[in-house]
C-alpha positions in Angstrom: -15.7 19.8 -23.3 -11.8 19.0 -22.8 -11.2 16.0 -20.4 -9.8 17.2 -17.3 -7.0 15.2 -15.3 -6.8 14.8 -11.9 -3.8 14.5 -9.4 -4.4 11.8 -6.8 -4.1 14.4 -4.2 -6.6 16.2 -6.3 -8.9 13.4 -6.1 -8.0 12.3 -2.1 -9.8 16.3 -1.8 -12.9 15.6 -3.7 -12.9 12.4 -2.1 -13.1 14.0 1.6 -15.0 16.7 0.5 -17.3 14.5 -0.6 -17.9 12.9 2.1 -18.2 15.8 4.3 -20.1 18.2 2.2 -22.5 15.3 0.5 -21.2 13.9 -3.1 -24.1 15.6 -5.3 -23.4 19.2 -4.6 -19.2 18.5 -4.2 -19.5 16.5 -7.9 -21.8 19.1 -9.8 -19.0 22.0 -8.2 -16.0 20.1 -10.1 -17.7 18.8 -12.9 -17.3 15.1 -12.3 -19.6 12.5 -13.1 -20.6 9.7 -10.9 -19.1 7.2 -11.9 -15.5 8.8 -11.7 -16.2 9.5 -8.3 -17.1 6.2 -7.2 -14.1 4.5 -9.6 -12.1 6.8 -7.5 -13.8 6.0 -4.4 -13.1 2.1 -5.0 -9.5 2.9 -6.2 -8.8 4.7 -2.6 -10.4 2.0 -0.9 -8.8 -1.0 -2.4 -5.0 1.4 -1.6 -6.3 1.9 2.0 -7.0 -2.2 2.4 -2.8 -2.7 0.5 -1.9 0.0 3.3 -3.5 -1.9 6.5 -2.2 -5.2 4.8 1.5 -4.2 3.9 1.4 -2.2 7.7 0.4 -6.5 8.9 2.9 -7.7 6.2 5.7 -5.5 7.8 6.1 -7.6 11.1 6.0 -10.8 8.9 9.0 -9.3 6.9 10.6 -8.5 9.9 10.5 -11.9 11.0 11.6 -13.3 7.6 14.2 -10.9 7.8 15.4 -12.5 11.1 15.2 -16.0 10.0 17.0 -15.5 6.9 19.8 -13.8 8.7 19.7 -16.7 12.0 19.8 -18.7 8.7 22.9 -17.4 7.5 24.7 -17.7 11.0 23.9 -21.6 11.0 25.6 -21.7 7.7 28.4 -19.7 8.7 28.8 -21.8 11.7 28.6 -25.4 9.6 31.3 -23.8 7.4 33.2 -23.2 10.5 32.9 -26.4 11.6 33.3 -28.6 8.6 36.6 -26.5 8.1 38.3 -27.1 11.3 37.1 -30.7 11.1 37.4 -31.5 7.4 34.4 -33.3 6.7 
């Protein structure tokens, strides 16, 4: 039997139709064993979790964006001022 490769939307399909249909009956209809479903099952997970996380991490980077560019005004200004006042 020749290994078969899946795309991830491939396996995002199985995946659902798993879940809706029951896994037995959706993993004997593609020829996938268990265990590759439930590797794949923890793969999708763990990208789900990096999704909600980078989704939190986006208003932290927002912020660090701000502070780095508030930042770069205080520096601009000390410039300013040590220029005019040459110290």
């Amino acid at each position: 039997m020749s290994k078969r490769t899946f795309t991830k939307q491939e396996k995002m399909s199985i995946l659902k139709e798993a879940s809706e249909q029951g896994v037995t009956k959706t993993l004997k209809k593609h020829g996938i064993y268990s265990t590759t479903y439930y590797s794949w099952k923890e793969k999708n997970k763990v990208f789900k979790e990096q999704i909600n996380l980078s989704g939190l991490n986006k208003g932290a980077y927002l912020l660090t964006q701000q502070l780095i560019m508030l930042g770069q005004r205080v520096i601009a200004i000390q410039q300013r001022v040590r220029a005019q006042y040459k110290y």
